[in-house]
C-alpha positions in Angstrom: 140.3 52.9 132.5 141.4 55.7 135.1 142.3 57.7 132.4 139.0 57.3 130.5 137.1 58.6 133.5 139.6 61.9 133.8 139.0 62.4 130.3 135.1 62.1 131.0 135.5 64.5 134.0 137.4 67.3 132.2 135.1 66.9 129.1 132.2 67.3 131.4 133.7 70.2 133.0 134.7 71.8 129.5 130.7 71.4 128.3 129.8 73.1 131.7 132.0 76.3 131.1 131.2 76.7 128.1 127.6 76.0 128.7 127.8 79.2 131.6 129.7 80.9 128.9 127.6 80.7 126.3 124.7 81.7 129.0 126.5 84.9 130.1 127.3 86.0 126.5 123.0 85.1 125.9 122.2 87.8 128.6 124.7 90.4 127.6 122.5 90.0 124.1 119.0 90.2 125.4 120.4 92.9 127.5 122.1 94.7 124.5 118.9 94.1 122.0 116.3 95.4 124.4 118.8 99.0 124.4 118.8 98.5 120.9 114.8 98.6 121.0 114.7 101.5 123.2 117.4 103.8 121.1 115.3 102.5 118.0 112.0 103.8 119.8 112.7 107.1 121.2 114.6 107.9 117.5 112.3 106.5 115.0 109.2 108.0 116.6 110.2 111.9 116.1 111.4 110.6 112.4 107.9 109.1 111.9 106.0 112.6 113.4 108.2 114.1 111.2 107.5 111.9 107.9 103.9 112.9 109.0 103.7 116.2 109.2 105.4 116.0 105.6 102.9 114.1 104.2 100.3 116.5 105.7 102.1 119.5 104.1 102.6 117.5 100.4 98.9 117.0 100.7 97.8 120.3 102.1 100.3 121.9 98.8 99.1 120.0 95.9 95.1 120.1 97.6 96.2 124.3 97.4 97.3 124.0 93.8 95.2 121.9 92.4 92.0 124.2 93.5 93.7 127.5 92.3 95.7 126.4 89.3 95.1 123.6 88.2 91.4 123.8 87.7 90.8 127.4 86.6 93.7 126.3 84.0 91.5 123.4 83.1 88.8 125.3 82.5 90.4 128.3 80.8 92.0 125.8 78.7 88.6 123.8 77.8 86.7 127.2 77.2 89.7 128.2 74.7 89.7 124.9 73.0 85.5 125.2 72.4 85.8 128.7 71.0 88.2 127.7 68.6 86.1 124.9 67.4 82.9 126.9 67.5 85.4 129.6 65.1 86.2 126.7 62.9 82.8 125.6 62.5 81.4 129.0 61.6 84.9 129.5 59.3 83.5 126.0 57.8 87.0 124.5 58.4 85.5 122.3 61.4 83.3 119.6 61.4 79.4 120.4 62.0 
């Protein structure tokens, strides 16, 4: 029965190491994941100003083109297509 209580002891004493083990290596993480949250923050928010001020620019650009290309070709290209359906009507090739 002596030996039954050693073995109790030293299992007890193994749990408790490994239990301050386990706790050391727990803090080293929190430690090591709130870095990771700072590195993350002070990097992703210059990438997201950034990803911004694109989207600005994209909309800014196709705002730009669509007001001084795209529309005057719209309506160069609608005023062209109704001349040459008013010519084919006159021509009498066109429907009336």
């Amino acid at each position: 029965m002596d030996w039954i209580a050693a073995a109790r002891d030293i299992a007890i004493i193994v749990v408790a190491l490994v239990t301050i083990v386990i706790g050391v290596f727990l803090i080293v993480l929190i430690f090591e994941v709130l870095a990771l949250v700072r590195m993350l923050r002070a990097d992703i928010k210059p990438i997201l100003e950034s990803a911004d001020e694109t989207a600005r620019t994209v909309r800014g650009t196709t705002t730009f083109v669509s007001e001084n290309f795209v529309s005057p070709l719209v309506r160069v290209s609608s005023f062209a297509s109704g001349v040459m359906q008013a010519l084919r009507i006159i021509a009498g090739r066109g429907k009336p």
